[in-house]
Structure formats: structure tokens, C-alpha cells
N, C-alpha and C positions, 0 to 999 in steps of 0.2 A: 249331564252334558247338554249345553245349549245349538242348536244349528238352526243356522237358518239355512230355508229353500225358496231358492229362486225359477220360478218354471212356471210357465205363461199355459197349457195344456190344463186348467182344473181340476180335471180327475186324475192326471198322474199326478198332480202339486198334492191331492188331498190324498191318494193311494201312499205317497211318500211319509207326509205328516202320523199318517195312522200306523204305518209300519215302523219308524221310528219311534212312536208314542207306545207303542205299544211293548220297544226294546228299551224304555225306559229312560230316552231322550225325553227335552223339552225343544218343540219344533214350531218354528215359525214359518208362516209363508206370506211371499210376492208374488204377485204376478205380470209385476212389466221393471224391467232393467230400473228404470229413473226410482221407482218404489223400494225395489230391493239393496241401491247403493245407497239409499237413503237410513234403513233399517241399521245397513253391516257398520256405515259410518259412524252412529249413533248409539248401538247397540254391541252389549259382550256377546258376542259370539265363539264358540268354540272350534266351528267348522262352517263352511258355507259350502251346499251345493248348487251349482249353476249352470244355468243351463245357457247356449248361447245365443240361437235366434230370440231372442225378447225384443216385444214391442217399448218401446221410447229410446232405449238402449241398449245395445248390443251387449251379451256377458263378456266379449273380450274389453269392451269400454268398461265394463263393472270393474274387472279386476285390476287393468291399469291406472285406475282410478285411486281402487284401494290400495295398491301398492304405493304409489305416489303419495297418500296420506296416510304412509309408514303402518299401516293396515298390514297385519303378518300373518293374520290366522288364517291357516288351510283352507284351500280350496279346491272343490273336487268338482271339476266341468262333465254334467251328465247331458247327455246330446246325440243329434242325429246324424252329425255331424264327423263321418267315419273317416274322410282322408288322411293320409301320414301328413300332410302340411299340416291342418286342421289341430292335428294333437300336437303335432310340432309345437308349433303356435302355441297351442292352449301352456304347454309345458315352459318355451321360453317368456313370458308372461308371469312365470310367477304363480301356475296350478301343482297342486300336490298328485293330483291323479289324473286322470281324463277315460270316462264310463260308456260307452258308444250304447244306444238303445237302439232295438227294444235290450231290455237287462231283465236282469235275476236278481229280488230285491236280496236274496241271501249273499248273495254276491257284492254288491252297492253294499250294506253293512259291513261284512266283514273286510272291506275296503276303507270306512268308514273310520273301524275299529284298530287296525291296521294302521291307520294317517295320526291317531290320536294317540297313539301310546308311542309315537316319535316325539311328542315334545310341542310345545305350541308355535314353536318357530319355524319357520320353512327353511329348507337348505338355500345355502350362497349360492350366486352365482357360478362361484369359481371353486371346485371340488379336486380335490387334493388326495388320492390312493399311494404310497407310497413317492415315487419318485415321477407316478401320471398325475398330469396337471389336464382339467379339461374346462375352458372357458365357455357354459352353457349358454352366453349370449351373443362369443363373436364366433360362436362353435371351432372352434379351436381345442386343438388337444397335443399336449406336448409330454412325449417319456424322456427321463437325463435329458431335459432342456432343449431335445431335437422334433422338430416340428413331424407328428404321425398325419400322412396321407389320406384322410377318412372319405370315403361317400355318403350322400346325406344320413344315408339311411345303417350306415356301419358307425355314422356319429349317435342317430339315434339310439341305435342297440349298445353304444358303449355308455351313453348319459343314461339310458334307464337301469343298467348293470351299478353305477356308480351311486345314482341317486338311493342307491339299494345296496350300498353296500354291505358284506358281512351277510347275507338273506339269501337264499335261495330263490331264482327267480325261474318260475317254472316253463318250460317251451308255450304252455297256452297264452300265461299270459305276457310272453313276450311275443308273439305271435300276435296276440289283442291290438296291443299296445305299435307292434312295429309294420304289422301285415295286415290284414282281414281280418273280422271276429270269425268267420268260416273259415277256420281253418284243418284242414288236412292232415289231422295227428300221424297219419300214415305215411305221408310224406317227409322229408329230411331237410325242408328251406331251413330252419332257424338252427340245426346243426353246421349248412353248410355256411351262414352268412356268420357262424362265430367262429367257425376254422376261419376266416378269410380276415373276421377282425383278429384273432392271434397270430394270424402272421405277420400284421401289421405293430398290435399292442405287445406283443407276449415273445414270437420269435427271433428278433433282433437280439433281444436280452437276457441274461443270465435269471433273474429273476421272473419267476412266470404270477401273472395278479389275475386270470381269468381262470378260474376250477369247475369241473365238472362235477355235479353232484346226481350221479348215474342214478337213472331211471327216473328224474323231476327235471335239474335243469342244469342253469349257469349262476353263479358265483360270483361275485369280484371283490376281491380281500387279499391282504397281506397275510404270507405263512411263512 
């Protein structure tokens, strides 16, 4: 497998390159935005990881970029960059993942590993579970064609459930992904904010598409 890395920091670009070198990728690095949309444009890539502060250009300019030159291969935004708009963003954009650092490179691989045995294509915009329909870019989500009520952040946790469909998705790392990486395994937030999305996605309806898979996580699949 080919990836390139995008990450202006040195020592974490070469820390990156040698850990994947070392799992049996072939790893390229950049280190300023203009340099690495240069490479992804030009170059078979199998994954890019990207980071977003880069000097000449921003990684959200990298990726809008490549998307717009029908550029499809994964991308995995590694960054320090922790807010839910942030990942928001990186997500409606056109990323496969979004890694908040400091990380745990066992973790970034098998993230990695996980993005690549989906297929080289990235999901559509408009993601389809049974009879929920959720338009990831006008954030919109409709069940039996009736427009569902969401807050930002209960659209969040139903796109990351979707884009994952059929997976188990564990409390940490929807927690990562929707909340704080410190999070509070002790605490019940990511339990209470998916009873409040089933009230909205699952309880109106005969048919229930959010499952719990006790003692890991959340679910979202047809049964």
C-alpha cells in the first residue's frame, strides 16, 4: 500500500513514515499543503494522511482541491485540531477519518487499516439505511420521507453511525469523534445522547435501525 503524509512538524512526518515503513506500507512525505496537493494530484496514492495547519495551504484547501479533481482516495485528517466543528468540517469535506493528536500510532494504523479494506472509494454524500435517508452535506436526514428534527451534534452521531454502517461503533470512539478525546468512560453522555437520537430516528417507527451491542457500543443496520 502507497500513502502519502502530509505534516509540516518533521519529527512527527518522519515518526509517521517509519512506523508505517516499518508495517509494510510504502510512505511518502510533505511538508507544506502546496507540496503535498502536488504529489496526491500526481501521484497513485492509496490513502493520504493530512494534517490541517500546513504552511502555503491549509489541509482543508488540500482536500477540496482533490475532491474537485475527482481525487477519491481516503483521507485521514491527523491534527490538533480537536473541536466538533473542526471534525465536522473535516468530515463534510470529503475525509474518511479525523485523528485528534497527540495519538497512538497503534491506533492511526489500525484506523488506517480499517479505511483500506472499505474499498478505494469514499462514501456518497447521500447515505441511504433502509427507509433513512441523510444528506451529509445539507445535513439533513429524512425517515418514510418525513423530515427528523436533529441537533448539530445528534446529526453528528447519526452520520458517524451511518458512515459505519453494519460495525459496531464503540462509546470511546464515538465519544473521540463527537465529544472530547478525554473522555469519562464512567459517565453515561454517549448512552444518553443515542436514547435522544432514538427517539427522534427509531421511536416514531415500527422498524428500529439503531442496535445496541452491549458492553462496546452502537450499531446502525437493517434486521
Amino acid at each position: 500500500m502507497h500513502i502519502l503524509i502530509v505534516e509540516d512538524e518533521i519529527k512527527t512526518a518522519e515518526y509517521l513514515r517509519k512506523g508505517f515503513s516499518e508495517n509494510g506500507f510504502v510512505a511518502d512525505v510533505a511538508n507544506k499543503g502546496e507540496d503535498g496537493l502536488h504529489l496526491a494530484l500526481t501521484g497513485d496514492y492509496d490513502l493520504i494522511i493530512l494534517d490541517v495547519g500546513l504552511p502555503e495551504r491549509t489541509g482543508w484547501s488540500v482536500i477540496s482541491e482533490l475532491r474537485r479533481n475527482g481525487k477519491e482516495m481516503p483521507v485521514l485528517f491527523l491534527t490538533a485540531r480537536d473541536a466538533v466543528e473542526d471534525r465536522i468540517k473535516g468530515l463534510e469535506l470529503g475525509a474518511d477519518d479525523y485523528l485528534i493528536k497527540p495519538f497512538v500510532f497503534s491506533e492511526l494504523l489500525a484506523r488506517v487499516r480499517t479505511i483500506l479494506r472499505r474499498g478505494p472509494l469514499r462514501q456518497p454524500d447521500i447515505l441511504t439505511i433502509d427507509d433513512l435517508v441523510l444528506d451529509l452535506i445539507r445535513h439533513k436526514a429524512t425517515r418514510a420521507n418525513k423530515r427528523l428534527d436533529l441537533t448539530p451534534k445528534e446529526f453528528a452521531l447519526l452520520s458517524l453511525l451511518a458512515r459505519r454502517t453494519g460495525e459496531v461503533v464503540s462509546r470511546t470512539l464515538i465519544a473521540e469523534q463527537i465529544w472530547d478525546m478525554n473522555f469519562d468512560s464512567d459517565t453515561n453522555v454517549v448512552d444518553v445522547a443515542v436514547r435522544r437520537l432514538r427517539a427522534k430516528v427509531d421511536d416514531p417507527f415500527e422498524k428500529k435501525l439503531i442496535h445496541t451491542s452491549r458492553g462496546v457500543g452502537y450499531v446502525l443496520e437493517e434486521r
